[in-house]
N, C-alpha and C positions, 0 to 999 in steps of 0.2 A: 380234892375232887369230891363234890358233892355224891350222894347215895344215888342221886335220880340220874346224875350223869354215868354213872358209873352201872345202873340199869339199864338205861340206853346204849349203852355199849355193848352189853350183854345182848340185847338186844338186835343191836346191826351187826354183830359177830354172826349170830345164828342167822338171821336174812342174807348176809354177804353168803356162806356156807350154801344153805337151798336154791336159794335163787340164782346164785351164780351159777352153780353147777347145772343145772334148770337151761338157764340162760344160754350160756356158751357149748351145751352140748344140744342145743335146741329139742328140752325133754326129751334126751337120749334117743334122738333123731339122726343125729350126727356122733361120728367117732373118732372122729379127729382127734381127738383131746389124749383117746386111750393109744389110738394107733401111734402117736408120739411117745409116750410112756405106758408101754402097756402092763408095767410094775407097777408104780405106783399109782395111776391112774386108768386102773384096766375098769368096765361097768361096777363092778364089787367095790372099786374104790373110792370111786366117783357115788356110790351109793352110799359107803361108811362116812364119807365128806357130807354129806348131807345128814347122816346120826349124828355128827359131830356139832352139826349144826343145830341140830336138835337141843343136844345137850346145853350147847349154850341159851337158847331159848328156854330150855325149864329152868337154867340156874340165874335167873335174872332177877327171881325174886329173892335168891334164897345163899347168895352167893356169900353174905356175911357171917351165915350159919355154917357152911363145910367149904373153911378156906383150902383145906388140902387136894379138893378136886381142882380147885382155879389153879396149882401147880402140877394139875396131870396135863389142863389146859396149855399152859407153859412148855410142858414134855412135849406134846402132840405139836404145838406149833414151830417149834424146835427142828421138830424131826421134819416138819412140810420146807419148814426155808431151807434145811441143810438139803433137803433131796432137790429142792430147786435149784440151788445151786449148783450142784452137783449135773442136773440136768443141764441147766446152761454152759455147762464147762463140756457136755459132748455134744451140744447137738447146734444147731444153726436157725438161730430165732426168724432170723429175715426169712429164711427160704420157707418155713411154716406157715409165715404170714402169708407170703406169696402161695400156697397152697390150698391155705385155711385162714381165713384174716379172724374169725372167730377163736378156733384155736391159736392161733398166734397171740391175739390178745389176753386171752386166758395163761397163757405163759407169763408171755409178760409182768399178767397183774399179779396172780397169783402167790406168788415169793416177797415180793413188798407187801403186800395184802397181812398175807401171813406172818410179817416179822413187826406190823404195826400192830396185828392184833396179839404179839408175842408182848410184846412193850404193853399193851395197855394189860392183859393178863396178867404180867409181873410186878404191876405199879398194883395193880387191886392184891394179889397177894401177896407184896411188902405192906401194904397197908394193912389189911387184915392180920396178919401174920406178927404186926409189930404194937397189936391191939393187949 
């Protein structure tokens, strides 16, 4: 995988991050998202999800330099799919929708969202890692 592709990814990691969260909580207009998970997705968290996002945006340039953050990256995304999962094993994705079609999609996306950008995270620090 090329460097530039592998900045661009850096890249749509930290825009997936802000803008989703932006997006699907219509600039924390709406609380659907929290009143569903209001653990791991209470305002505070849905705000940290947006630092997170951050982070990926500053490390886009500089991700070849401190490959052991891109495996905190790994950690953090780890920990979003296994909660997601865990969330879809109690709770009733359809009836959300039917509630909240916004928050519902945010469900949805969320946990594959985060196990693709788990996977490209992992492929950039076996890369780096095996430099």
């Amino acid at each position: 995988m090329k460097d530039s592709l592998i900045k661009k990814g850096f890249i749509l990691a930290g825009i997936v991050n802000v803008l989703g969260v932006l997006i699907f909580t219509k600039f924390f207009t709406d609380t659907a998202i929290s009143e569903a998970d209001p653990n791991v997705m209470s305002q505070f968290g849905l705000y940290m999800i947006m630092v997170w996002g951050l982070a990926f945006l500053a490390m886009s340039n500089y991700y070849n330099k401190v490959k052991w953050i891109i495996a905190v990256f790994c950690i953090e995304k780890t920990c979003y799919v296994l909660s997601w999962c865990l969330w879809m094993l109690d709770n009733d994705l359809a009836y959300l929708y039917e509630q909240n079609s916004l928050a519902g999609a945010f469900y949805a996306l969320y946990g594959p969202n985060d196990f693709i950008f788990l996977i490209f995270f992992s492929f950039v620090f076996y890369r780096e890692y095996s430099k």
